[in-house]
Structure formats: structure tokens, C-alpha cells
BAFI-923069 format. One record per residue (C-alpha): chain; residue number from 0; y, x negated, z; residue in three letters. Coordinates in nm, 3 decimals. Last residue first. Example, Ala and Ser with C-alpha at 12.3 -4.5 7.8 and 13.67 -1.06 7.14 Angstrom:
BEGIN
 chain resi      yy      xx      zz resn
     A    1  -0.106  -1.367   0.714  SER
     A    0  -0.450  -1.230   0.780  ALA
***
This chain:
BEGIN
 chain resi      yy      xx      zz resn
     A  211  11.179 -11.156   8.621  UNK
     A  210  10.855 -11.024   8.745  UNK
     A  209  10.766 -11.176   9.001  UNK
     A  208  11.120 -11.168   9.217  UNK
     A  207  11.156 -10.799   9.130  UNK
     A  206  10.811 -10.734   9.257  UNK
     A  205  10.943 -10.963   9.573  UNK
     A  204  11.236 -10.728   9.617  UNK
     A  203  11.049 -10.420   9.558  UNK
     A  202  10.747 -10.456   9.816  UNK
     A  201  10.987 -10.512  10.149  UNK
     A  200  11.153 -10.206  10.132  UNK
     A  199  10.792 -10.063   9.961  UNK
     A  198  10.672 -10.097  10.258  UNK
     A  197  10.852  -9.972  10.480  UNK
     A  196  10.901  -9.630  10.312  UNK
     A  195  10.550  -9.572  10.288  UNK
     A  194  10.410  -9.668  10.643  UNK
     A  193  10.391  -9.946  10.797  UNK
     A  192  10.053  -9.962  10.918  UNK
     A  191   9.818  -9.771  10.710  UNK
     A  190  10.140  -9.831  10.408  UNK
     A  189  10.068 -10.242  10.460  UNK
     A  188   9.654 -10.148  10.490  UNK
     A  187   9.633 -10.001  10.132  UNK
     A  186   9.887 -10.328  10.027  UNK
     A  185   9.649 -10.570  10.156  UNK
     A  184   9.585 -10.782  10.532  UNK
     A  183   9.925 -10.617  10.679  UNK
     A  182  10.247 -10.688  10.643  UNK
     A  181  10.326 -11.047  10.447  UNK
     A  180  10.302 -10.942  10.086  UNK
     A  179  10.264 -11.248   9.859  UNK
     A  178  10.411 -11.143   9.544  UNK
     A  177  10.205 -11.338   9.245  UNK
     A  176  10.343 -11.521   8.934  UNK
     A  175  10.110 -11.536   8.626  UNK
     A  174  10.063 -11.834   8.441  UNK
     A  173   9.755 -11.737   8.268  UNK
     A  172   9.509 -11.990   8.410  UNK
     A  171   9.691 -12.212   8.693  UNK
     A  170   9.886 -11.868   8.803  UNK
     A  169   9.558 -11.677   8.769  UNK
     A  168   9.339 -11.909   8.984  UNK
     A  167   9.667 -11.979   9.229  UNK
     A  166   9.677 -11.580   9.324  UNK
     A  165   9.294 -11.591   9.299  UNK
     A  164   9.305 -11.875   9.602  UNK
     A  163   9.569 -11.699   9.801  UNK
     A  162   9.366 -11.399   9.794  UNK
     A  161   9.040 -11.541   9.937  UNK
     A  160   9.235 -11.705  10.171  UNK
     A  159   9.405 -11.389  10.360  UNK
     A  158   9.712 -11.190  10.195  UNK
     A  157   9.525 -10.962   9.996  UNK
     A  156   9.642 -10.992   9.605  UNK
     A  155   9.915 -10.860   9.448  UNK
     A  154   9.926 -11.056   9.082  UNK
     A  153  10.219 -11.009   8.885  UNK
     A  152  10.254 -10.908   8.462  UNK
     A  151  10.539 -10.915   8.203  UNK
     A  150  10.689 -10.729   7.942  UNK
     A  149  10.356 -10.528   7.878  UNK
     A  148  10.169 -10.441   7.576  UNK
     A  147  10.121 -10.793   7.404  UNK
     A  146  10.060 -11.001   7.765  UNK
     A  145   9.789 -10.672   7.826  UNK
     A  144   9.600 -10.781   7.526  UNK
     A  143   9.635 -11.172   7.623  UNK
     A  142   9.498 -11.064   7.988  UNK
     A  141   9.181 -10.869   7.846  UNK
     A  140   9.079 -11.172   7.580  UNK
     A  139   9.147 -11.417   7.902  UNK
     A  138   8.869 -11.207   8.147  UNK
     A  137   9.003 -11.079   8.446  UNK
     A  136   8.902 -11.329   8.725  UNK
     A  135   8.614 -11.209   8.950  UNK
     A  134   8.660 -11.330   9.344  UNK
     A  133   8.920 -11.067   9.391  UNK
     A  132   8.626 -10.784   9.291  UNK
     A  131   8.536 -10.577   8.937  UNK
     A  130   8.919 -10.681   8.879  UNK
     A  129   9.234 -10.425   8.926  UNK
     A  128   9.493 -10.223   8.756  UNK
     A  127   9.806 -10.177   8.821  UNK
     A  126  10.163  -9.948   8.669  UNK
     A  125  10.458 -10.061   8.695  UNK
     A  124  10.851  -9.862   8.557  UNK
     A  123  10.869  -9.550   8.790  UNK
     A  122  10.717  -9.731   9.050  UNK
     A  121  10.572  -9.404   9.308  UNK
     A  120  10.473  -9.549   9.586  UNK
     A  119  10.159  -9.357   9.554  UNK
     A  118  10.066  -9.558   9.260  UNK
     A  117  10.053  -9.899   9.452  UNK
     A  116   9.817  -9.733   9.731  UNK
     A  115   9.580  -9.623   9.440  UNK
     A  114   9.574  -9.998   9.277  UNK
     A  113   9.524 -10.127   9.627  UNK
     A  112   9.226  -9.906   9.715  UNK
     A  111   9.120  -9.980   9.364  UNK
     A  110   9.088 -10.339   9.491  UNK
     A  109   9.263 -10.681   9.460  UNK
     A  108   9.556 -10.583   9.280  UNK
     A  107   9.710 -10.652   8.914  UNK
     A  106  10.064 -10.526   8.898  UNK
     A  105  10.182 -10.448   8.536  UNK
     A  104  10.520 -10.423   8.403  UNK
     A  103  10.763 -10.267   8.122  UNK
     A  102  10.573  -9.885   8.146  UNK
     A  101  10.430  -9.717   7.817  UNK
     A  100  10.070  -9.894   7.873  UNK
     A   99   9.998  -9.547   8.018  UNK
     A   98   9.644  -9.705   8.182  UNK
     A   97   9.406  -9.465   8.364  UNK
     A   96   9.105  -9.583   8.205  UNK
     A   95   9.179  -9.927   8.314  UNK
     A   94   9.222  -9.871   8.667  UNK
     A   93   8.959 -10.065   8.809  UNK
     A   92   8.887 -10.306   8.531  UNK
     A   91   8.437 -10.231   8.476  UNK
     A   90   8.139 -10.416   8.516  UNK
     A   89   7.874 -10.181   8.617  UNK
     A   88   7.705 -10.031   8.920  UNK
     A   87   7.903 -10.284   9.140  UNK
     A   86   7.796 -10.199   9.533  UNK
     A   85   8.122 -10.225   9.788  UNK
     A   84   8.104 -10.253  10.158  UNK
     A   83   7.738 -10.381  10.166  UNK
     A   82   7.714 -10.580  10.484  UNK
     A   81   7.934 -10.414  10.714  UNK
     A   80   7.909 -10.046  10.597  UNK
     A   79   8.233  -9.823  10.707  UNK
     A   78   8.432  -9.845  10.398  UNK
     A   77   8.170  -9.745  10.195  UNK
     A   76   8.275  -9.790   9.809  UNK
     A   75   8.019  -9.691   9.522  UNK
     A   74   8.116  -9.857   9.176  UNK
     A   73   8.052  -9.812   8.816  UNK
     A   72   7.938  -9.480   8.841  UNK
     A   71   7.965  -9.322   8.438  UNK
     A   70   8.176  -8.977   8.402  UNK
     A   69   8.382  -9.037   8.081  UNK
     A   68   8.712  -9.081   8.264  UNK
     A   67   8.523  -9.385   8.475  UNK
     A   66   8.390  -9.332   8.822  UNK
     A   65   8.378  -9.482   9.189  UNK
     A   64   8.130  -9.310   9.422  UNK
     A   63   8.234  -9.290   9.746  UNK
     A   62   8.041  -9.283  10.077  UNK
     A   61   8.256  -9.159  10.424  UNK
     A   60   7.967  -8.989  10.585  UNK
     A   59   7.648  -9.145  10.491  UNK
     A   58   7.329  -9.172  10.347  UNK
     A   57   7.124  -9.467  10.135  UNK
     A   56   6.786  -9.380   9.982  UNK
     A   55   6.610  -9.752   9.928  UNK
     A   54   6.328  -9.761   9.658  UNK
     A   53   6.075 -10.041   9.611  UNK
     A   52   5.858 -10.022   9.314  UNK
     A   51   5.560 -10.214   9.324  UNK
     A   50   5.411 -10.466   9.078  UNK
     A   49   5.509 -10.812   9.267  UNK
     A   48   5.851 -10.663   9.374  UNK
     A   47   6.091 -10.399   9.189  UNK
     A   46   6.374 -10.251   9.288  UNK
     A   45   6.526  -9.932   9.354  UNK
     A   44   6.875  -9.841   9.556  UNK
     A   43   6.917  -9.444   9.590  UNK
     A   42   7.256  -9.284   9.660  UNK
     A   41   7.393  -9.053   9.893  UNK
     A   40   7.580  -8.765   9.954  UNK
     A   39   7.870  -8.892   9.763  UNK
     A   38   8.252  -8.818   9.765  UNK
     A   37   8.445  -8.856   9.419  UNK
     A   36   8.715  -9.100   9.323  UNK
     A   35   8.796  -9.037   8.935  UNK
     A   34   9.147  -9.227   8.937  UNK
     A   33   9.347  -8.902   8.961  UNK
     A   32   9.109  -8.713   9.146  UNK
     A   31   9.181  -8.933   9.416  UNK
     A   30   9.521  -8.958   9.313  UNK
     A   29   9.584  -8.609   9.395  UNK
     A   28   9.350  -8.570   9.702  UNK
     A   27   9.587  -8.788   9.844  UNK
     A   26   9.644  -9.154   9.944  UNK
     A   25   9.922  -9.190  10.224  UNK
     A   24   9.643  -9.535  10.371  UNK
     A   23   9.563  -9.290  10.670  UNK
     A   22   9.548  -8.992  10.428  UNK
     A   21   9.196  -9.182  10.270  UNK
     A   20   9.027  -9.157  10.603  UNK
     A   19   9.112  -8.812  10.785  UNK
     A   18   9.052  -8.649  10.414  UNK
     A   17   8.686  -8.787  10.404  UNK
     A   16   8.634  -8.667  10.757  UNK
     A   15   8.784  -8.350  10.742  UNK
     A   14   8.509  -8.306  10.434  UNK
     A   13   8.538  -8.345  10.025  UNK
     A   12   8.229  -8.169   9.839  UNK
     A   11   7.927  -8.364   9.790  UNK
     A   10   7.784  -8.607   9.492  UNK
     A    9   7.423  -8.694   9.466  UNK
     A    8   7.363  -9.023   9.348  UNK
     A    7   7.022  -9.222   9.121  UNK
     A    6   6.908  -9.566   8.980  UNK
     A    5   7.129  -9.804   9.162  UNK
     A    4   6.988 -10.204   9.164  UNK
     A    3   6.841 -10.338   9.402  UNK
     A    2   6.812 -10.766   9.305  UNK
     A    1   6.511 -10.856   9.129  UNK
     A    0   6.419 -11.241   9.230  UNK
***
């Protein structure tokens, strides 16, 4: 069966309401831009079934489309939607583009949210990046290039089941050690809740910890 797949978008200027949800989790219009976060207007779904073409034009307030440096969609994020939360345009390492490599340590996260939250608190020595989803392993070719640039590498996944299983999934496969943070559900949600300072109180130590 044809699955929907994104043929069109409309972007939009940046509203109240986009600003009242990203400053919740301390994330600005700075690393918005930053990592290529712009608001939509909408986007159209399109498949096809026995000979027709069936097209879905999706609205909303809060809708973002997820780009790379070089202007492709590879993801459209809407935080409100139940059922489809997060649509993959194309397969793509969140954060990748944005990459120094010049920094002793990388923190792979569970979302771009994550990766976002993790560069607000400012780690003069990390920098993240993060899978297509938590359920999608970073391919081995990607992790042995990043083993050559970095002097070592943690997982910071969500701390529910799903990311307790990848945490174990890239310890078993690359032995990578993982910091568990017990606040909130994820990192984005920790600084929602606990705010900046906080967090990272409890953050550094068990970076340190991983990454020894």
C-alpha cells in the first residue's frame, strides 16, 4: 500500500504563538534559525490509490518545517497533533549540517528539540546531533566517522522505555555510555520544568561521568 507522502509547504512568518511555544523549552529565535527551523502554513500529503490521486492539505498553528543548510524539508514537527507528531520527508542526522567537529565530545539526543535544548546550555566543549527518530539507530559507517573526529561520544535519550532500550542498542552496538537524566521525560522538557540553571547542575556531572 502507498503511504502519503509530502509533495508541497508554504512557509509563514513567526507569530506570539510560535514564540509562546519554543521560549517555554529557553529555545530562541537564535537557534531556531540556527538549525534551519522555519514556521509553516501548511503542507499537502498526496497519495495514490487504484488510479486516483489522493491529496491531504494539512493547516495549523504551531507547524514546523525542519530544513537542511541547502534548503531541502526533511522533517515537519507539530507538537500539538496526536497521531502524526513528526512526518520524515527524508532521511537525514538532525544536526549534522550544523556540526563544528572542533569540540572533544558529542551528545547524541533523541530529537532536534533535544539537540536545540543541549545547545542553549551553552557546552563550550559538546556539541549533538540526533537520529531520523529514537527508534532509528545511527548507521555504523556514520558512528566510526564521528569515533575518528571526536574524543568520545554519550547517548541522551528520553528517560521512558523507548529510551532506555536505544541507550542499551547503542551501548551493545558501539559501546557508547548514556546519561540517564532523571527530571523530566527529555532534556527540552528538563529546562520546561526546571529551568536552565537546574538542569544543567544535574546535566554536567553525569556528562562528565559518560564521557571519561
Amino acid at each position: 500500500r502507498n503511504k502519503f507522502k509530502v509533495t508541497d509547504f508554504t512557509t509563514r512568518a513567526w507569530t506570539n504563538l510560535d514564540e509562546r511555544f519554543w521560549t517555554k523549552f529557553f529555545i530562541g529565535s537564535k537557534i531556531l534559525d540556527f538549525f534551519n527551523v522555519v514556521p509553516l502554513n501548511d503542507y499537502t500529503l498526496q497519495k495514490e490509490e487504484d488510479g486516483t490521486t489522493r491529496e491531504l492539505i494539512i493547516k495549523g498553528n504551531n507547524l514546523y518545517g525542519y530544513f537542511r543548510k541547502d534548503g531541502a524539508l526533511y522533517k515537519i514537527y507539530n507538537p500539538y497533533s496526536k497521531e502524526n507528531k513528526f512526518i520524515k520527508v527524508k532521511d537525514y542526522i538532525q544536526g549534522s549540517d550544523q556540526l563544528t567537529m572542533s569540540v572533544p565530545y558529542l551528545i547524541i539526543c533523541s530529537s532536534l528539540k533535544d539537540v536545540m535544548a543541549f545547545t542553549k546550555l551553552g557546552y563550550k566543549n559538546a556539541e549533538a546531533v540526533a537520529p531520523d527518530s529514537e527508534n532509528i539507530i545511527i548507521p555504523e559507517h556514520v558512528i566510526t566517522a564521528y569515533k575518528m573526529k571526536y574524543k568520545n561520544i554519550c547517548t541522551l535519550f528520553d528517560n521512558d522505555k523507548a529510551g532506555k532500550e536505544s541507550m542499551l542498542k547503542y551501548k551493545s552496538k558501539y559501546d557508547l555510555n548514556s546519561v540517564t537524566l532523571d527530571l523530566s521525560k527529555d532534556l527540552s522538557d528538563s529546562l520546561r520544568d526546571f529551568k536552565l540553571h537546574k538542569t544543567k547542575e544535574v546535566l554536567t556531572p553525569l556528562l562528565k561521568q559518560a564521557l571519561q
